[in-house]
N, C-alpha and C positions, 0 to 999 in steps of 0.2 A: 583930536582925530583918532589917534592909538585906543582912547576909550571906546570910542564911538564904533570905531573897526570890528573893536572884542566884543561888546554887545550885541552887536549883529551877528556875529559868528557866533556867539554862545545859544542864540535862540535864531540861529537858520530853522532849524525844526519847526520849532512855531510858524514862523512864517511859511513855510515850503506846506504844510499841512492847512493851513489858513488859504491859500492858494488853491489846494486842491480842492475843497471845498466848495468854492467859487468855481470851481470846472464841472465840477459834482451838478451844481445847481445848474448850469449851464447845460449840462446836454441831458438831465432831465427834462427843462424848461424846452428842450428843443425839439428833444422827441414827443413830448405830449403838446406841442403845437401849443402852448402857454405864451401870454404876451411878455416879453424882455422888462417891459417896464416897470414891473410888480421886484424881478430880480434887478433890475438897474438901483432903484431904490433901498431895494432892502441890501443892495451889497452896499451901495454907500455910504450907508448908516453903519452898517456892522465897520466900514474899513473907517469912517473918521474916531465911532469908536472904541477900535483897537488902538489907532494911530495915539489918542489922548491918552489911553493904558499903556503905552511905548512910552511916548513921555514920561509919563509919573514912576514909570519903570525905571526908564532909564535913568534921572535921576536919583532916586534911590541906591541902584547901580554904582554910580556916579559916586553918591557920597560915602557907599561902603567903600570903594576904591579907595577914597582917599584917607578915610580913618584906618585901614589897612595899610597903607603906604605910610603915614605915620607910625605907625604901630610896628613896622617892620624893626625903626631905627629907636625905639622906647618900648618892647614887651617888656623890658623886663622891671619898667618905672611905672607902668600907666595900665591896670586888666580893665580899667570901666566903661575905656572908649569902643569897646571892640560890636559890631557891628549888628544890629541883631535883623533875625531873618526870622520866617513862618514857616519855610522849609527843619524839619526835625533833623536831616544831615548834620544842617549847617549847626543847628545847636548842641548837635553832639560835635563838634569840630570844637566849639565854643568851652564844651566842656573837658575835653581831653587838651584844650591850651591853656586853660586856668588849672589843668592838676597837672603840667606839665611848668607852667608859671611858679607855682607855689613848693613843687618840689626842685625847682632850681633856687627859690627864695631861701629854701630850708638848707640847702648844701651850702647857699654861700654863706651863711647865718654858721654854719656847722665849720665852715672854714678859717670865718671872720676869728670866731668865739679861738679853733684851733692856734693858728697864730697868733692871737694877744698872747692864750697860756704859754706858749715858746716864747714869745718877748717878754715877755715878764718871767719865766722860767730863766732865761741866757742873761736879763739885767742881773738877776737876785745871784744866778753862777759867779756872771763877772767878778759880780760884789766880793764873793765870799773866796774865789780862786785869787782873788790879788793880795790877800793877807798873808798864805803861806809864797806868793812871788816879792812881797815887799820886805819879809821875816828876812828869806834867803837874800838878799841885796845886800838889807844892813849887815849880814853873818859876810857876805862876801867883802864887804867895804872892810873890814877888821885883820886884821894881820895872824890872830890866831884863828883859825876855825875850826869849830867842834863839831865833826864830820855826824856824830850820832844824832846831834840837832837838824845839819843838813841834810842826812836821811828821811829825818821826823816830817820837816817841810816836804821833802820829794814826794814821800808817802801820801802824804794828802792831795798835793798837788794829783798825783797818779789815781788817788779815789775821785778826786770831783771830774776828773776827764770820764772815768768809768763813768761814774753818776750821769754825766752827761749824754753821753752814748747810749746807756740804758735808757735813761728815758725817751730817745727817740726811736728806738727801737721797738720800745711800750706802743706810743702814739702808732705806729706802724702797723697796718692789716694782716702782713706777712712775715710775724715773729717769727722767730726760727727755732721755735720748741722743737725738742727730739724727747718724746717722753718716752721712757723705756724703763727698766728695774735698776733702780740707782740705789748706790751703799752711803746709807744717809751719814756713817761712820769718817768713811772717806769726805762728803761734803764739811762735814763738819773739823776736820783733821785738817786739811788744805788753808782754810780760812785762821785758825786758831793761830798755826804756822804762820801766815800771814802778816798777823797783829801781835805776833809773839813781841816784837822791838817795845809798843805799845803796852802792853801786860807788865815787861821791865819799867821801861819810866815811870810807870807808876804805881810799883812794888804791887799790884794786883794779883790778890792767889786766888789762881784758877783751879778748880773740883771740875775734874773732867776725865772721866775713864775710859778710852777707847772701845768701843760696841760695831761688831756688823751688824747691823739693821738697815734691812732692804727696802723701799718705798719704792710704787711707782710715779716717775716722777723725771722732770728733766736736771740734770745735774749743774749747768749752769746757772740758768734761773733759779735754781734755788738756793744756790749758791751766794747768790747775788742777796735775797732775801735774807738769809743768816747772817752775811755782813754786814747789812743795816741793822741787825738788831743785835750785831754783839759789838759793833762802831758805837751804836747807843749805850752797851750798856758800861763798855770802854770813859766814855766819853764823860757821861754821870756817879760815872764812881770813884771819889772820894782817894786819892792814894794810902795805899795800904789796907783796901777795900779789898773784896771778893766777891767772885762770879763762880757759878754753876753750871754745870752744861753735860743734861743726864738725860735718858731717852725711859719714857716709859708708855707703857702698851704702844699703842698708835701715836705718841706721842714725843714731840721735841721740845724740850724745855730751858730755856733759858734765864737765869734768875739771877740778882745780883742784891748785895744791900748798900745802892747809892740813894741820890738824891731824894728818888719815887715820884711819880707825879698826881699832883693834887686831884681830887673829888672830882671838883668842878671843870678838869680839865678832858679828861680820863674819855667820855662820848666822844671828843672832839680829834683826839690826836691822830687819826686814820684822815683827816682833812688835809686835801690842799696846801700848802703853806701854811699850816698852823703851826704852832712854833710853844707855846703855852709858857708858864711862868718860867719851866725851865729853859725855854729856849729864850727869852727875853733876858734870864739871868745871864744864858753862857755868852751872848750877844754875837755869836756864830752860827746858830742853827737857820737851816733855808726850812724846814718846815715841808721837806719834801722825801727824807728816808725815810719814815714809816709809811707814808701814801704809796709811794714806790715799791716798797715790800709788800703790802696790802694788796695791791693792784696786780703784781708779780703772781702771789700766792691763789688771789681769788682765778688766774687764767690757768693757773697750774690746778686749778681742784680742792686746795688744802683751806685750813681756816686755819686764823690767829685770834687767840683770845689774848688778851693782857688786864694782868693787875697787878695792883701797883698801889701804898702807902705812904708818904710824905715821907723822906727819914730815916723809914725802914727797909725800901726797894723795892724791884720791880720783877715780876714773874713772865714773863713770855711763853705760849703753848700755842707750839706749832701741829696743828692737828691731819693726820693724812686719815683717807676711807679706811674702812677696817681690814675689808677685804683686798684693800693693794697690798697690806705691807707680809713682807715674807721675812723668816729669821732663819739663819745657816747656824 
C-alpha cells in the first residue's frame, strides 16, 4: 500500500490534469448543445486506457522500487541492477552513481593496497628491530657488559624507531615540510656527529671538510635522507675502509670504497623492498632506506643519482636546483 500511496502522489498531476480535460469537454459539449454520448464514449475509452497505462506504469514503478531498495544495502557490490528509465534526469542520476560507485571502488582499492604496504612494512620492522632487542638480552644475561656494544644496539634500535615514524609520516597528506634556506653544512655535521660511534667500530676514515652551503630546502627531511645514505655507506664498508663527503657546485656527494652494487642491481635499488645481492648478503637489510630517501628527496625537489662498481664503491649525488643554492 506505501508503494501504491507514492505512486499516486507522485503523479497527482497527471491525474488532476486528466480530469480537467474531461470538464474541458464537458462544458464545451454543453454549451454547443452537443449529444453527451459521443463524450460518454469517448471519455471511457480514454479513461480504461489510461487506467491499463497506470498499470503497466505502476509496475514498472513497482519494480524500480524494489531493485532500488536492494540496491540501497549492495551499491557498493552490485552497479548492473540499477533501474533504467526514458526519462534523461534519471539517466543522468545513473551516471553520476556509477562515477560516484567507481571512485569509492578506487579509494578503497587505494586504502586496501595502503594497508597491506604498512603490514608488510611493521612485519619486515618487527623482523629486523628484534635482532638488536635479542643482541641486548644475551649482553644483558652476561655478568660483564660492554657498554659501547650496548650503545651500538640502542642506536639501532633508536634508528628503526625513526625509520618507522618517517615512513608514516611519508604516507601522510600533511608532512610537515618547512622549507626554507637551510646550511646543507650543518645538515651534514649533525648527522656525521651522529654516527661518529659507528665511523670508530669500524676504523672508517672519513674525508670530510666542513663548508657553508646554503640550499633551499627543509632541514629535517633532508636530514633524514643523508642518513640513509651514509647508514649505507656505513654499513657496506669494509672496516678500515673510507668515506667521502664533499659538496660541489649544486651538488652533495657522498662516496665510499665498499662493497658497490652490482650492474644488474643498480635500475632497481630506489624500489620498495628491494634489497639486491647486497642486501641478501648482509641478511639485515629491509629494502626500504633508499626508497625512503628517494621518496623524501623527490617531495623536497632534489634528485639522487648513484653509481656504484662491485669492489670498488659507491658514488651518491645529491642534486639541488641551481638557482636555490646560495654560498656565504
Amino acid at each position: 500500500m506505501k508503494i501504491l500511496a507514492n505512486y499516486l502522489k507522485k503523479n497527482i498531476k497527471v491525474y488532476l490534469l486528466f480530469v480537467s480535460f474531461i470538464l474541458v469537454f464537458f462544458v464545451i459539449f454543453y454549451l454547443y448543445s452537443l449529444p453527451f454520448e459521443a463524450l460518454y464514449y469517448g471519455g471511457s475509452f480514454c479513461f480504461i486506457m489510461a487506467f491499463l497505462a497506470t498499470i503497466v506504469d505502476f509496475y514498472n514503478y513497482k519494480d524500480s522500487y524494489k531493485k532500488l531498495k536492494f540496491l540501497e544495502n549492495h551499491i557498493l557490490n552490485d552497479m548492473e541492477d540499477l533501474p533504467r528509465s526514458l526519462d534523461v534526469r534519471v539517466e543522468y542520476y545513473h551516471k553520476i552513481i556509477r562515477r560516484l560507485h567507481d571512485e569509492v571502488e578506487k579509494l578503497n582499492h587505494q586504502a586496501y593496497k595502503k594497508n597491506t604496504e604498512i603490514e608488510d612494512y611493521f612485519s619486515m620492522w618487527v623482523h629486523q628491530i628484534k635482532t638488536p632487542i635479542a643482541a641486548l638480552n644475551f649482553l644483558l644475561d652476561n655478568e660483564e657488559v660492554d657498554v659501547k656494544i650496548v650503545k651500538q644496539e640502542l642506536f639501532k634500535i633508536e634508528r628503526y624507531v625513526e625509520m618507522v615514524l618517517t615512513y608514516l609520516r611519508l604516507g601522510s597528506e600533511s608532512s610537515d615540510y618547512l622549507i626554507e634556506r637551510t646550511n646543507l653544512g650543518d645538515v651534514t655535521k649533525d648527522n656525521i656527529k651522529k654516527y661518529a660511534p659507528l665511523f670508530i667500530n669500524k676504523k672508517i676514515k672519513l674525508n670530510y671538510v666542513p663548508h657553508e652551503t646554503f640550499v633551499i630546502s627543509d632541514k629535517k627531511w633532508l636530514g633524514f635522507a643523508f642518513e640513509q645514505i651514509l647508514s649505507n655507506a656505513i654499513k657496506y664498508t669494509k672496516t678500515g675502509g673510507e668515506i667521502s663527503i664533499f659538496f660541489e657546485k649544486n651538488k652533495l656527494i657522498i662516496e665510499d670504497n665498499g662493497l658497490g652494487i652490482s650492474e644488474e642491481d643498480l635500475p632497481r635499488i630506489f624500489e620498495k623492498g628491494f634489497t639486491g645481492f647486497n642486501g641478501r648478503y648482509e641478511k639485515k637489510s629491509s629494502g626500504l632506506g633508499l626508497y625512503l630517501c628517494k621518496k623524501t628527496l623527490d617531495n623536497l625537489g632534489h634528485k639522487i643519482i648513484i653509481t656504484s662498481k662491485v669492489n670498488i664503491g659507491t658514488k651518491v649525488e645529491i642534486i639541488f636546483p641551481e638557482e636555490d643554492k646560495f654560498r656565504e
